[in-house]
Predicted model as a PDB file, atoms N, CA, C, CB and O in Angstrom, pLDDT in the B-factor column:
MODEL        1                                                                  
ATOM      1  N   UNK A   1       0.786  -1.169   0.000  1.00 87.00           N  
ATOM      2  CA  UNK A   1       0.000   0.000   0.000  1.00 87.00           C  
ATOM      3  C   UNK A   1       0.849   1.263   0.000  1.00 87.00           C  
ATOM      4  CB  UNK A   1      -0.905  -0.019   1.157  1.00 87.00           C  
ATOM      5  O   UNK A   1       1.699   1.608  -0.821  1.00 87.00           O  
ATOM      6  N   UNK A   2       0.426   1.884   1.117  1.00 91.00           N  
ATOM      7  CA  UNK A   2       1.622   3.266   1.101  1.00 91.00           C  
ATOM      8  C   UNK A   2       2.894   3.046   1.236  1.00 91.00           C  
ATOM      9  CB  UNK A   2       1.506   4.275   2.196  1.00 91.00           C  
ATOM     10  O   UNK A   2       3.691   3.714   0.576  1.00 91.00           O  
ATOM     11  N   UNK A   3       3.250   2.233   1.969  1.00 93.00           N  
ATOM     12  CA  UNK A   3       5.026   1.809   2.009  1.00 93.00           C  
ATOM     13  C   UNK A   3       5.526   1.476   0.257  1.00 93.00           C  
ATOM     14  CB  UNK A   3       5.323  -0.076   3.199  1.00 93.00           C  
ATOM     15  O   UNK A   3       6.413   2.077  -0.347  1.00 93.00           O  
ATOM     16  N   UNK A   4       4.978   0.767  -0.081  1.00 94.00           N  
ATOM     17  CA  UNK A   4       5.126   0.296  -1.294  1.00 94.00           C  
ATOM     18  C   UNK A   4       5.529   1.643  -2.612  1.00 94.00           C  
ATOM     19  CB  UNK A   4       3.678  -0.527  -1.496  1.00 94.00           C  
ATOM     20  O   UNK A   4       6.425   1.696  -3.455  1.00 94.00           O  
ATOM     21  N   UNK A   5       3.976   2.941  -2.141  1.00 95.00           N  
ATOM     22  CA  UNK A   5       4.175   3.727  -2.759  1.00 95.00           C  
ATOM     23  C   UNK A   5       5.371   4.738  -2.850  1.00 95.00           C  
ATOM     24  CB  UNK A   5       3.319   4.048  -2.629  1.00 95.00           C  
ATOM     25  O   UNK A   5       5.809   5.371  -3.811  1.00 95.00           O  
ATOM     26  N   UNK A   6       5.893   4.665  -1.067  1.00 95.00           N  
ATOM     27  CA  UNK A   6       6.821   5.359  -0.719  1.00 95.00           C  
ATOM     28  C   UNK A   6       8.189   4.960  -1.502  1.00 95.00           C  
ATOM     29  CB  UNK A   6       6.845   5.268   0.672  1.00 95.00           C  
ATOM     30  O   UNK A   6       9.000   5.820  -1.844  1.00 95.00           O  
ATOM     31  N   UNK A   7       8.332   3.846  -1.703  1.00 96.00           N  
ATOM     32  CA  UNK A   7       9.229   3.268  -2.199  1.00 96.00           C  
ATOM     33  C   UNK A   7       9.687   3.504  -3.215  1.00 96.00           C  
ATOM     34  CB  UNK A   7       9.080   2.414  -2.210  1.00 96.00           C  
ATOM     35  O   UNK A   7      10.886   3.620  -3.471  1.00 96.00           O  
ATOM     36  N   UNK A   8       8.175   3.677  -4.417  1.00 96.00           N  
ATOM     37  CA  UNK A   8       8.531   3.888  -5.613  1.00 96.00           C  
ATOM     38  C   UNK A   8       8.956   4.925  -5.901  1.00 96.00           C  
ATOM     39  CB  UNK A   8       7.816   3.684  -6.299  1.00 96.00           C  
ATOM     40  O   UNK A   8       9.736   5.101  -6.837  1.00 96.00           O  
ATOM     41  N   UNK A   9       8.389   6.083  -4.917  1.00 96.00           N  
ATOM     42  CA  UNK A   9       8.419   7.766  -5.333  1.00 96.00           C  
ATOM     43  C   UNK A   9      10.008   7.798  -4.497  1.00 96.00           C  
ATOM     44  CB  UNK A   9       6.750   9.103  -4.463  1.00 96.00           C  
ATOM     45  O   UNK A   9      10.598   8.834  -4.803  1.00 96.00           O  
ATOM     46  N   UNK A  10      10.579   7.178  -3.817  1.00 96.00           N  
ATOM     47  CA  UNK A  10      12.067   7.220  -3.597  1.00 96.00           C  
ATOM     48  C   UNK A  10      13.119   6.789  -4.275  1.00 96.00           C  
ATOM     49  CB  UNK A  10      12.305   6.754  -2.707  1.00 96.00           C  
ATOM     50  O   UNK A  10      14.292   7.110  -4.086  1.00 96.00           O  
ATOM     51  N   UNK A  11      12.446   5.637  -5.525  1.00 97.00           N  
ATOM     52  CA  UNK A  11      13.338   5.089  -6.726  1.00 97.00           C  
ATOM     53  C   UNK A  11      13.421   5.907  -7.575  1.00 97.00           C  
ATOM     54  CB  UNK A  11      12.956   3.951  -7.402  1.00 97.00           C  
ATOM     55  O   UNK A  11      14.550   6.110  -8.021  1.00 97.00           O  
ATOM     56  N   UNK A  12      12.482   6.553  -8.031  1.00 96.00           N  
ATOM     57  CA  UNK A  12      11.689   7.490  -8.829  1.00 96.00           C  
ATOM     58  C   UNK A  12      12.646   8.846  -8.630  1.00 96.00           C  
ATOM     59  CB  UNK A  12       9.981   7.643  -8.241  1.00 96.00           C  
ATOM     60  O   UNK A  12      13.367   9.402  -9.459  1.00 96.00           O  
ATOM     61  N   UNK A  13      12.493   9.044  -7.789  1.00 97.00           N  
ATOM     62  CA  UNK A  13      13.843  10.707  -7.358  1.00 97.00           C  
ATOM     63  C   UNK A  13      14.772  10.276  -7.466  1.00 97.00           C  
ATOM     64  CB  UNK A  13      14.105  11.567  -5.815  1.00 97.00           C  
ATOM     65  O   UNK A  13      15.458  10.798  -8.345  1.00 97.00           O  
ATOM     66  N   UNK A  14      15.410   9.090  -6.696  1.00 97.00           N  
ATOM     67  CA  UNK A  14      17.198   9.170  -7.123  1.00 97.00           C  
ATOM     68  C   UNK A  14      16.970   9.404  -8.662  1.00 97.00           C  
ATOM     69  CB  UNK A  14      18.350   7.431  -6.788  1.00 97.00           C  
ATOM     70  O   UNK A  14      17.274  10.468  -9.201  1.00 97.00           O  
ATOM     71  N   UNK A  15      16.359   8.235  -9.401  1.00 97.00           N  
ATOM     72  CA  UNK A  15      16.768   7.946 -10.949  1.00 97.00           C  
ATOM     73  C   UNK A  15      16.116   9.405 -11.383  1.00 97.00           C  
ATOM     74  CB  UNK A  15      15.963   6.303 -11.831  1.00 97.00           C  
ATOM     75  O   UNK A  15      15.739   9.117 -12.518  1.00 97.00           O  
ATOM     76  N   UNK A  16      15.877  10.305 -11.258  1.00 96.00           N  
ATOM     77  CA  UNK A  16      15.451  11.902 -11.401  1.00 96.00           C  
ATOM     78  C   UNK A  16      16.269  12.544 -11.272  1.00 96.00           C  
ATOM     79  CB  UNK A  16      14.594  12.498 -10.632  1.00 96.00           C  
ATOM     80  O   UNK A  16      16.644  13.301 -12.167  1.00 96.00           O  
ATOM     81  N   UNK A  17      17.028  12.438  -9.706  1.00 97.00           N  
ATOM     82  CA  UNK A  17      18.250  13.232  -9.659  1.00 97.00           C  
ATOM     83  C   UNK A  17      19.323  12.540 -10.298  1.00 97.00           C  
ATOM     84  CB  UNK A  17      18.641  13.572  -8.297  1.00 97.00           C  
ATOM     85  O   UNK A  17      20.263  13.332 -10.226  1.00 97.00           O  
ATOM     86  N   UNK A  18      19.609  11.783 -10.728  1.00 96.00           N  
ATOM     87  CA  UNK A  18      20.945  10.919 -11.443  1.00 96.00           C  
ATOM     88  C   UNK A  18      20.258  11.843 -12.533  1.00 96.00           C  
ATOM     89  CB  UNK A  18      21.140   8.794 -11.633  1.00 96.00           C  
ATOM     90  O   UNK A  18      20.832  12.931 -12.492  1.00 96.00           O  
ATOM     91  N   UNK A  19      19.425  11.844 -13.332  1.00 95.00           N  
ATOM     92  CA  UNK A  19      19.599  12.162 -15.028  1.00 95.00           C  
ATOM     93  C   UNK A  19      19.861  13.119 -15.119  1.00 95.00           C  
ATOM     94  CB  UNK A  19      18.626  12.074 -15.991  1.00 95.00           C  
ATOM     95  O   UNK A  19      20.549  13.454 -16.083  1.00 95.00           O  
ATOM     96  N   UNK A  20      19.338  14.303 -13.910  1.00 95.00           N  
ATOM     97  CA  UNK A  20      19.255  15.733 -13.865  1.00 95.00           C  
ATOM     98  C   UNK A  20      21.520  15.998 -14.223  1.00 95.00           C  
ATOM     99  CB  UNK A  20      18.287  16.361 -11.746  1.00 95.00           C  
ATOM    100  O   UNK A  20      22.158  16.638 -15.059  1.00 95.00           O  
ATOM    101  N   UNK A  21      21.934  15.050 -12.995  1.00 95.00           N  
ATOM    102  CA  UNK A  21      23.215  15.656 -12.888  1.00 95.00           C  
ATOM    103  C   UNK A  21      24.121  15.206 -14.301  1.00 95.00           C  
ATOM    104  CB  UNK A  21      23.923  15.132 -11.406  1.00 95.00           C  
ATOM    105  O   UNK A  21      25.132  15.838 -14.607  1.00 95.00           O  
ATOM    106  N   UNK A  22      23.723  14.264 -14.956  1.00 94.00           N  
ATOM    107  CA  UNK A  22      23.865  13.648 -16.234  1.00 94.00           C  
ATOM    108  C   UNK A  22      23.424  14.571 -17.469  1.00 94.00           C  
ATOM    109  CB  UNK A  22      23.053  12.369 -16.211  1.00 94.00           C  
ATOM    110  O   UNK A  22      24.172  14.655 -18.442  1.00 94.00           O  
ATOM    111  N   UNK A  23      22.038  15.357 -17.420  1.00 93.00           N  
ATOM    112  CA  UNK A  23      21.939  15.944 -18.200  1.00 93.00           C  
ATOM    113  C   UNK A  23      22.926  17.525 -18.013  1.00 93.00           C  
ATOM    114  CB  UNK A  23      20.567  15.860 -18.314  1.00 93.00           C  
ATOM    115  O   UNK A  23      23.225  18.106 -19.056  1.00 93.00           O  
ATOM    116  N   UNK A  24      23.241  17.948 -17.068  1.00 93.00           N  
ATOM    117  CA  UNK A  24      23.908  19.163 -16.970  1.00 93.00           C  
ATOM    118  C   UNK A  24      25.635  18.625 -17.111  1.00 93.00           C  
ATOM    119  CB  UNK A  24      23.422  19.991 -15.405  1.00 93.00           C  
ATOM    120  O   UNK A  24      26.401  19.205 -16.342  1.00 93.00           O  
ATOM    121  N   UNK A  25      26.106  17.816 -17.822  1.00 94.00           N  
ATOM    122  CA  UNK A  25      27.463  17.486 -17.921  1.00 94.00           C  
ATOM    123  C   UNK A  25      27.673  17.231 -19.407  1.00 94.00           C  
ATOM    124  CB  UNK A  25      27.848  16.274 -17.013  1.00 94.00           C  
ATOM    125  O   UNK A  25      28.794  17.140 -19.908  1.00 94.00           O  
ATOM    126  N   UNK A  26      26.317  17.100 -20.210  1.00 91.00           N  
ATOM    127  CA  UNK A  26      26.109  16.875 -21.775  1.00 91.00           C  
ATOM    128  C   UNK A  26      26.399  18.405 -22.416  1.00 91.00           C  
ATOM    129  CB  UNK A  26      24.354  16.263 -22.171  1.00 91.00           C  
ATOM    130  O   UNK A  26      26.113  19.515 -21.966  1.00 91.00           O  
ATOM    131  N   UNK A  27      27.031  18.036 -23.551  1.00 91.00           N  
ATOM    132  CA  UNK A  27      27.832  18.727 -24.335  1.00 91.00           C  
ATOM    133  C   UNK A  27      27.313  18.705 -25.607  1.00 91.00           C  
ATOM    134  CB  UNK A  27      29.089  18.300 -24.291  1.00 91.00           C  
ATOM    135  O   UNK A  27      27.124  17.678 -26.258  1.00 91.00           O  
ATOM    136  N   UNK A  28      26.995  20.234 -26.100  1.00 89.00           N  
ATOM    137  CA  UNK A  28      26.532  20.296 -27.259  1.00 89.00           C  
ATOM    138  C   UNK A  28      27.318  19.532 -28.658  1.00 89.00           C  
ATOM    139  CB  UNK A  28      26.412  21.652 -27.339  1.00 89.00           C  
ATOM    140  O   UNK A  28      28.546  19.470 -28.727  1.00 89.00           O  
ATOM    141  N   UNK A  29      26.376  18.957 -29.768  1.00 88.00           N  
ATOM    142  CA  UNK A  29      27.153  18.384 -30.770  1.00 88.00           C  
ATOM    143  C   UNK A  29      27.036  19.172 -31.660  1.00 88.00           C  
ATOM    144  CB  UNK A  29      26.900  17.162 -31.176  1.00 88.00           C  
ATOM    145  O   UNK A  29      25.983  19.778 -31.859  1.00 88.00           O  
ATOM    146  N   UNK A  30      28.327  19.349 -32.522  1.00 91.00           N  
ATOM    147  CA  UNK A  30      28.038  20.375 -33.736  1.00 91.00           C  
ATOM    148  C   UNK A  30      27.327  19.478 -34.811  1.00 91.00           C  
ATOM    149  CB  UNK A  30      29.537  21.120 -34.420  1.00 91.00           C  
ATOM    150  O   UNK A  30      28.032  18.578 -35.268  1.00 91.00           O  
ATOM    151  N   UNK A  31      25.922  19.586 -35.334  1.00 90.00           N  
ATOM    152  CA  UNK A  31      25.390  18.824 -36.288  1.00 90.00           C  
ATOM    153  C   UNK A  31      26.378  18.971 -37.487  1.00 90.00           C  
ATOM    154  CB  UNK A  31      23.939  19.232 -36.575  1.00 90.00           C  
ATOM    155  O   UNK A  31      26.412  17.822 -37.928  1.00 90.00           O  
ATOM    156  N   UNK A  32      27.156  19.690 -38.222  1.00 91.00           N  
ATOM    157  CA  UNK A  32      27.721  19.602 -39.042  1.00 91.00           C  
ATOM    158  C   UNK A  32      29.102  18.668 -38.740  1.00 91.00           C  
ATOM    159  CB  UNK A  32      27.757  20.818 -39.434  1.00 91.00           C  
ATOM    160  O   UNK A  32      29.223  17.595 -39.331  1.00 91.00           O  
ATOM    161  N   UNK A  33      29.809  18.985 -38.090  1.00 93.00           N  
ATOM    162  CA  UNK A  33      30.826  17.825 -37.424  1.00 93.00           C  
ATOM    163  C   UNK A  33      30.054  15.971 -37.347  1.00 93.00           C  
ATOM    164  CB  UNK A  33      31.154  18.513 -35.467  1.00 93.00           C  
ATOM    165  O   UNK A  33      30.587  14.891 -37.605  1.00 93.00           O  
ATOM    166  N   UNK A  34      28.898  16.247 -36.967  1.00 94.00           N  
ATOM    167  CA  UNK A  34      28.721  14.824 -36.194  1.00 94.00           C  
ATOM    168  C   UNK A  34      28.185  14.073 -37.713  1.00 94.00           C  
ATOM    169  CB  UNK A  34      27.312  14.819 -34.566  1.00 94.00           C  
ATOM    170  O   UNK A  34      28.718  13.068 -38.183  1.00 94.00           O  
ATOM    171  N   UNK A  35      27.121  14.745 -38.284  1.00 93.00           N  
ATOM    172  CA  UNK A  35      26.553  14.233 -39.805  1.00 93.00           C  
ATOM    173  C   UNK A  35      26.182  15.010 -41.070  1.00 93.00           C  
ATOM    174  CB  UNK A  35      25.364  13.611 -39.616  1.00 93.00           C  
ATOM    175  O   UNK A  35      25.098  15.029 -41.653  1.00 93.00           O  
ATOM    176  N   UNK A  36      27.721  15.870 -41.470  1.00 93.00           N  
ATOM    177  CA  UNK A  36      27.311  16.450 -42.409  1.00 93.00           C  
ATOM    178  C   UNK A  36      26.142  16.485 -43.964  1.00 93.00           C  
ATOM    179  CB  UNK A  36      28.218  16.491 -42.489  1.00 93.00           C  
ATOM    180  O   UNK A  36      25.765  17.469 -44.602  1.00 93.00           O  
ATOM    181  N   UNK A  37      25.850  15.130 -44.162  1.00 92.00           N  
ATOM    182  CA  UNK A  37      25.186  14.955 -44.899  1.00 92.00           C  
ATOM    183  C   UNK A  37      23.399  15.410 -44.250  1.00 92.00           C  
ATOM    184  CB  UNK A  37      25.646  13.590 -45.309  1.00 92.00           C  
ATOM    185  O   UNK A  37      22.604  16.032 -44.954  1.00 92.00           O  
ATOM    186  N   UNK A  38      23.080  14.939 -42.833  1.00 89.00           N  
ATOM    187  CA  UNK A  38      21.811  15.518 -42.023  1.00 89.00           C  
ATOM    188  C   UNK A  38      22.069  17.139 -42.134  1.00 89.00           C  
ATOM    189  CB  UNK A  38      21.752  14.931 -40.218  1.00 89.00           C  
ATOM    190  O   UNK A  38      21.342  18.051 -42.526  1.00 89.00           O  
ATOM    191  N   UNK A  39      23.301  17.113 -41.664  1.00 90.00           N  
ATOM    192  CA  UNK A  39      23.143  18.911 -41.624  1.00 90.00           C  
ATOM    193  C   UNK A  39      23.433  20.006 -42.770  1.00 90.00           C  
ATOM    194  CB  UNK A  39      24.122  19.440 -40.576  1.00 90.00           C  
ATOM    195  O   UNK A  39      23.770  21.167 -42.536  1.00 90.00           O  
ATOM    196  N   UNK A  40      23.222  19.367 -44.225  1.00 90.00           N  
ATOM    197  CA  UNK A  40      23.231  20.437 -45.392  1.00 90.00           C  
ATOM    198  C   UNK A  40      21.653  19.737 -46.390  1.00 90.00           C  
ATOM    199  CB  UNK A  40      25.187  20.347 -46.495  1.00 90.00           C  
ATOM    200  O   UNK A  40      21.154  19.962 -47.492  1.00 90.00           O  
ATOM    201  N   UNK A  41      21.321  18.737 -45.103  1.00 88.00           N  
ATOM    202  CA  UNK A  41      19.754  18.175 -45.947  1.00 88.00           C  
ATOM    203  C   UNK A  41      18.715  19.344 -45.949  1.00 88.00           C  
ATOM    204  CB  UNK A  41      18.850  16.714 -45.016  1.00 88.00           C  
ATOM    205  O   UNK A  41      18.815  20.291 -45.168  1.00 88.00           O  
ATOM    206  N   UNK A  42      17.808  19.237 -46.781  1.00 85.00           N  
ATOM    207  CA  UNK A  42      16.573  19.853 -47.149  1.00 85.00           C  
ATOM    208  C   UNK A  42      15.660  19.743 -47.106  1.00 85.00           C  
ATOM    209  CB  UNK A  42      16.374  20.036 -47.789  1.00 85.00           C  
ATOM    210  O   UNK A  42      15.392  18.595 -46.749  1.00 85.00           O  
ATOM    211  N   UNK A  43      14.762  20.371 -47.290  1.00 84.00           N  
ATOM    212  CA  UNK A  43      13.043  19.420 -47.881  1.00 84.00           C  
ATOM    213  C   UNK A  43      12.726  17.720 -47.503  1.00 84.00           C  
ATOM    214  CB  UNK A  43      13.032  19.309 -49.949  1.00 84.00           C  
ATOM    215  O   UNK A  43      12.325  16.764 -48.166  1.00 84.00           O  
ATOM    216  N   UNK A  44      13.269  17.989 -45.617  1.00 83.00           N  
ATOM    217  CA  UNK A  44      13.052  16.485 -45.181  1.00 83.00           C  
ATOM    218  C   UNK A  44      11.550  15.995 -44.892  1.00 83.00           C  
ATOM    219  CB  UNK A  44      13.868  16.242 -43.835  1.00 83.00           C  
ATOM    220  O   UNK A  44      10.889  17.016 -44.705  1.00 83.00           O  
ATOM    221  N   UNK A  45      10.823  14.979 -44.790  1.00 80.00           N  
ATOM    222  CA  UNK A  45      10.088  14.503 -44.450  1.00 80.00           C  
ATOM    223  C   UNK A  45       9.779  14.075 -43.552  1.00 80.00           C  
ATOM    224  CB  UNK A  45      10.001  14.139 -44.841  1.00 80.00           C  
ATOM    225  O   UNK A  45       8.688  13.504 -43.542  1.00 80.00           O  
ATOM    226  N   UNK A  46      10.770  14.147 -42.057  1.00 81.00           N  
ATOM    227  CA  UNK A  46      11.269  13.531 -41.000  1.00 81.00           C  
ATOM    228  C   UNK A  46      10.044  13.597 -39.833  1.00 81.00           C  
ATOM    229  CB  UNK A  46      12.673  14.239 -40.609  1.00 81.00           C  
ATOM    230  O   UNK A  46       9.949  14.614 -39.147  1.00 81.00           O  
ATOM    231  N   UNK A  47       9.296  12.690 -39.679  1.00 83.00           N  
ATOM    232  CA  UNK A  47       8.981  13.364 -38.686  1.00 83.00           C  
ATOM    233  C   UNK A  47       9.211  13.778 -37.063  1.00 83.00           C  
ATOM    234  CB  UNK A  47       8.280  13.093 -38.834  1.00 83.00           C  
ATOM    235  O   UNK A  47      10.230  13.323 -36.542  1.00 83.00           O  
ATOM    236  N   UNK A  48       8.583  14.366 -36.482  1.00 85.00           N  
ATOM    237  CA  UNK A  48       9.184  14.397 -34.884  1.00 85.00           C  
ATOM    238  C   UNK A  48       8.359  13.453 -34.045  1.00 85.00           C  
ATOM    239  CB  UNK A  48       9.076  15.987 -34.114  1.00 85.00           C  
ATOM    240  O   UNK A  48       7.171  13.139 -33.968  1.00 85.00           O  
ATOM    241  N   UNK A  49      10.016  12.984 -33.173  1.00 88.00           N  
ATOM    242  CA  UNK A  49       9.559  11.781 -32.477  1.00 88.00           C  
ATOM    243  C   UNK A  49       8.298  11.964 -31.361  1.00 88.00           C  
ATOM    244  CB  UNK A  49      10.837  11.213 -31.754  1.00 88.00           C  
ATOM    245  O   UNK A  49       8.697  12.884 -30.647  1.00 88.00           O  
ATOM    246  N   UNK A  50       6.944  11.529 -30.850  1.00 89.00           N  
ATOM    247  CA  UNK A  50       6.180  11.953 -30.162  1.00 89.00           C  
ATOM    248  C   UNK A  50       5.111  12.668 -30.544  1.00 89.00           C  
ATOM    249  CB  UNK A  50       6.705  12.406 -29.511  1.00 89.00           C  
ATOM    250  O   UNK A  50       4.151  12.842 -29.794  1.00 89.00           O  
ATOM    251  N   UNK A  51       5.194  13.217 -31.925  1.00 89.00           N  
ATOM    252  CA  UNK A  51       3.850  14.489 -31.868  1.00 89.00           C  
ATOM    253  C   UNK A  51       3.596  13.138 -33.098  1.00 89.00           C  
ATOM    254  CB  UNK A  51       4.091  16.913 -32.415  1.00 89.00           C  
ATOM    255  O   UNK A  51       4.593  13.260 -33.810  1.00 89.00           O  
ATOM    256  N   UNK A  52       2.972  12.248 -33.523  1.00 85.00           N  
ATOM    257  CA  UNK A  52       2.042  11.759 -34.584  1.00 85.00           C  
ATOM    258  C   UNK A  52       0.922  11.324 -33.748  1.00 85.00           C  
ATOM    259  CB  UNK A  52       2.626  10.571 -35.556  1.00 85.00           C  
ATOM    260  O   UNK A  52       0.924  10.646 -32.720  1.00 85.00           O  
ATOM    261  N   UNK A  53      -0.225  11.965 -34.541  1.00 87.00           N  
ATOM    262  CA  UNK A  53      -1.456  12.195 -34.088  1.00 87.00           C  
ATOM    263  C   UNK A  53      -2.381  11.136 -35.196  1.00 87.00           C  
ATOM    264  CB  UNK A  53      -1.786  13.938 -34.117  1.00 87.00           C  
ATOM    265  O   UNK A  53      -1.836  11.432 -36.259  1.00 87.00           O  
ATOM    266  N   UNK A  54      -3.237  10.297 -35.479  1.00 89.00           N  
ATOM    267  CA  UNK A  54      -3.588   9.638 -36.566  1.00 89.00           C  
ATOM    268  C   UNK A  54      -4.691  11.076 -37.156  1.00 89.00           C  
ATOM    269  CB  UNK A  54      -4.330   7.907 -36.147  1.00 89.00           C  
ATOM    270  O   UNK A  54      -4.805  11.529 -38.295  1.00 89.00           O  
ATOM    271  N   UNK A  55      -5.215  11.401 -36.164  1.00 93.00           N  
ATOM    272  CA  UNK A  55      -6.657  12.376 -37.041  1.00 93.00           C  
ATOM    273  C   UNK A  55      -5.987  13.563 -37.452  1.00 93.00           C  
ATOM    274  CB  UNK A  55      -8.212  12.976 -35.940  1.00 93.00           C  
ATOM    275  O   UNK A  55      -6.860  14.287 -37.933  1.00 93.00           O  
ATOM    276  N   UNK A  56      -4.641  14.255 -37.520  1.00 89.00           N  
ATOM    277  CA  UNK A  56      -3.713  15.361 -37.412  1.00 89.00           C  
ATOM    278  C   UNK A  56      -2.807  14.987 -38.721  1.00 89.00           C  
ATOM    279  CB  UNK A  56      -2.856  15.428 -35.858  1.00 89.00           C  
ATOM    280  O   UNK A  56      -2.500  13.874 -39.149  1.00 89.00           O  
ATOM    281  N   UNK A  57      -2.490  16.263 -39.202  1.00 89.00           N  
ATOM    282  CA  UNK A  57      -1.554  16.201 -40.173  1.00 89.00           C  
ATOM    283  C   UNK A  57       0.275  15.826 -39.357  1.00 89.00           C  
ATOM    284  CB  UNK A  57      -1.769  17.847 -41.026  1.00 89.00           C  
ATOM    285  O   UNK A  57       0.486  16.212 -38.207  1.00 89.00           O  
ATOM    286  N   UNK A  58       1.091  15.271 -39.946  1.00 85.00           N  
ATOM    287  CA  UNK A  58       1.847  14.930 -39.559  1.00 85.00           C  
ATOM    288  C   UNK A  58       3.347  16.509 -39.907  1.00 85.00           C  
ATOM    289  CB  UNK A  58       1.753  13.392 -40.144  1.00 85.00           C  
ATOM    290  O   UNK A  58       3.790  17.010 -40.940  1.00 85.00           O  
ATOM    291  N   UNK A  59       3.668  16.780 -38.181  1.00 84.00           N  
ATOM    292  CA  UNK A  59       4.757  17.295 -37.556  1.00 84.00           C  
ATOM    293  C   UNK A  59       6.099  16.687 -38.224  1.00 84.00           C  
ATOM    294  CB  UNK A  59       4.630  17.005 -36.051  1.00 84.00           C  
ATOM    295  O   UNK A  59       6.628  15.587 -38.064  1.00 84.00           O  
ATOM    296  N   UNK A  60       6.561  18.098 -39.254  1.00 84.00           N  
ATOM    297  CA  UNK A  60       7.731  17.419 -39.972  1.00 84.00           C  
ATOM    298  C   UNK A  60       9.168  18.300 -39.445  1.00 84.00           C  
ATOM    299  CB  UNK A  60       7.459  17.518 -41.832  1.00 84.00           C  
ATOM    300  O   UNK A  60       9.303  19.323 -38.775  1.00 84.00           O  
ATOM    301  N   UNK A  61      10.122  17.375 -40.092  1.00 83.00           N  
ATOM    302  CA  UNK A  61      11.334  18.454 -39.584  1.00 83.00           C  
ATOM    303  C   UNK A  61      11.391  18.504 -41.033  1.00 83.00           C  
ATOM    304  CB  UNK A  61      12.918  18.001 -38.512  1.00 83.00           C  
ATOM    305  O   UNK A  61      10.958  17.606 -41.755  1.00 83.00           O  
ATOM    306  N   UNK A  62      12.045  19.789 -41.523  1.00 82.00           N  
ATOM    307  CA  UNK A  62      12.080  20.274 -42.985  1.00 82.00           C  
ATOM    308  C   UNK A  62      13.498  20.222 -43.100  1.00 82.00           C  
ATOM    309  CB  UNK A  62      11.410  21.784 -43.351  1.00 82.00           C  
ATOM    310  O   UNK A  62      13.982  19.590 -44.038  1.00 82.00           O  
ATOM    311  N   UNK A  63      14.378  20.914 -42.110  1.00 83.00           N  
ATOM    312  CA  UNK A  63      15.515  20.962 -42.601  1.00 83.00           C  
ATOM    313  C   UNK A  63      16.576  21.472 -40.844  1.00 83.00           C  
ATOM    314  CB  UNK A  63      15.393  22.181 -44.137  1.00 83.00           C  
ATOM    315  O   UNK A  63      15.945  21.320 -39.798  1.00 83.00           O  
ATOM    316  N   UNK A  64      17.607  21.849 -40.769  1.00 83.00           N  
ATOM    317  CA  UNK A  64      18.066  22.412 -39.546  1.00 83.00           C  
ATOM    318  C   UNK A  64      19.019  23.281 -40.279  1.00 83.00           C  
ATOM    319  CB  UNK A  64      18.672  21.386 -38.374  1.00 83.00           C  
ATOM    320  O   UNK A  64      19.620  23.233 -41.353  1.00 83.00           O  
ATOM    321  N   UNK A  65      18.909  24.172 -39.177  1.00 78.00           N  
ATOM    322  CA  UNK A  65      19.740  25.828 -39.341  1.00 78.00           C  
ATOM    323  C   UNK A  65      21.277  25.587 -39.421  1.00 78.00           C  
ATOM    324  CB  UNK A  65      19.481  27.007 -37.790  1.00 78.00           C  
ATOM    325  O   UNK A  65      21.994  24.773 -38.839  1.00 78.00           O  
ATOM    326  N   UNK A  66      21.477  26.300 -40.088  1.00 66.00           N  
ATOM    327  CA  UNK A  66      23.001  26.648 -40.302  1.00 66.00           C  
ATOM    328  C   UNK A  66      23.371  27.546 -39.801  1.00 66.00           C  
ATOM    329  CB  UNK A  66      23.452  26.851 -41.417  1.00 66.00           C  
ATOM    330  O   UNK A  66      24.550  27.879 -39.923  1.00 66.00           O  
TER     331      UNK A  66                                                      
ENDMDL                                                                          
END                                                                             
């Protein structure tokens, strides 16, 4: 019951605070360095991971900034 719950919401924060201190040690990638061919693409079709909706037109990536 509640112990149980307590438990989870205490697994739940460490692995919260671990990503937090993990994400503030990540280092930007230069898209042109890492995949020049992604980063001089165009007129992509790509879509973004998470937003496909079936009744919705589909969320594209077109291209990334230079």
């Amino acid at each position: 019951g509640e112990r149980c719950l307590e438990h989870a919401w205490d697994l739940y924060y460490k692995v919260l605070q671990r990503l937090n201190r993990q994400l503030r040690r990540l280092e930007p990638l230069d898209l042109a360095q890492v995949s020049p061919a992604l980063h001089t693409a165009a007129d992509l079709v790509l879509a973004v991971p998470g937003t496909y909706r079936a009744d919705q037109p589909v969320v594209c990536i077109r291209g990334f900034k230079r």
